[in-house]
ZAMAR-489117 format. One record per residue (C-alpha): z, x, y. Coordinates in pm, whole numbers, padded with zeros to 5 digits, always signed. Layout:
<nodes>
ZXY...
</nodes>
This chain:
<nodes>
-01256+00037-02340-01481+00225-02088-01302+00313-01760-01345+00070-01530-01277-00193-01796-00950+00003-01832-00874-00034-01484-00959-00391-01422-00683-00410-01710-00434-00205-01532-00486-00371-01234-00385-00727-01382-00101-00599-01571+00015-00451-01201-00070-00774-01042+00104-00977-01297+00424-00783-01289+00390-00775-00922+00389-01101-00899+00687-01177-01115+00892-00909-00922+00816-01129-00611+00921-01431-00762+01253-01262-00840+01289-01121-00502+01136-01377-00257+01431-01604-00374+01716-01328-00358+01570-01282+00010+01460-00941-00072+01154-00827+00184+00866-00691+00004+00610-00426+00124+00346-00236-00100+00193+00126+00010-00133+00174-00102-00171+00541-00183-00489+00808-00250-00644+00637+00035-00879+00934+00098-01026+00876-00244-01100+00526-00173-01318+00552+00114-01567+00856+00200-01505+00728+00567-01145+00825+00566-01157+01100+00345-01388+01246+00637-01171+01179+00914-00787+01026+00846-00806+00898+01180-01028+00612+01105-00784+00444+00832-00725+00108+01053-01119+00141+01082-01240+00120+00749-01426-00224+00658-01393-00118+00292-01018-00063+00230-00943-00347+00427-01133-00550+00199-00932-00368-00102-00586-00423+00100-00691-00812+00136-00810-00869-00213-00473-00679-00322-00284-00903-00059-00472-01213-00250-00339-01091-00551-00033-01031-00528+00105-01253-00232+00222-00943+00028+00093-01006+00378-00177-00736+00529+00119-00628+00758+00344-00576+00476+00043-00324+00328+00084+00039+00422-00188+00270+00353-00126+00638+00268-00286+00981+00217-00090+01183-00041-00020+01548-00004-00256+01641-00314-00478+01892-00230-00377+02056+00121-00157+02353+00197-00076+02282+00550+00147+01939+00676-00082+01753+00843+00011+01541+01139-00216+01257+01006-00083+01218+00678+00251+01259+00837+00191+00974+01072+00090+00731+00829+00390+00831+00572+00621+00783+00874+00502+00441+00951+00559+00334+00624+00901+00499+00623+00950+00347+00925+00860-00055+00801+01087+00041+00498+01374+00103+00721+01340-00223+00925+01275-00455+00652+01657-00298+00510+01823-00363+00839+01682-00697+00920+01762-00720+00530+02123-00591+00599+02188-00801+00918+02095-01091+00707+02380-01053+00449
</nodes>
């Protein structure tokens, strides 16, 4: 298989097992939330200038088609930059890391509270 015939693969085994995993945990009452990673590689925009993440027409079109796909809201989608290629922390990278963190850690207490 070339590559993007691979990926188009992956990507429906993901989605499908995605999808089952929601299943499973939309009825135990188990939020769900999906972080979207390499971001910088997905968009020459971003991978320019971090800041413009929320700005970028093209991966919100790839967060909404994966939204489509596998049935997480947009505001369950958190977008990331990994630490891959820099030496320094970066306060950008940081911030969108923490914000995920962050919706983690309120989904499990509203999960908690909910017991």
């Amino acid at each position: 298989l070339s590559e993007p015939q691979q990926i188009k693969s992956l990507v429906k085994i993901i989605c499908s097992s995605t999808q089952n995993t929601e299943l499973i945990s939309v009825s135990a009452g188990i939020p769900q939330m999906a972080i979207v990673t390499n971001i910088d590689t997905a968009c020459g925009e971003i991978e320019k200038d971090l800041k413009n993440v929320y700005k970028s027409k093209h991966l919100r079109k790839k967060m909404k088609d994966f939204s489509s796909a596998v049935g997480i809201p947009m505001n369950c989608i958190c977008p990331v930059k990994n630490y891959s290629d820099e030496l320094e922390i970066d306060d950008d990278v940081d911030s969108l890391i923490l914000s995920a963190l962050r919706l983690m850690i309120h989904f499990g207490d509203d999960f908690i509270e909910d017991m």
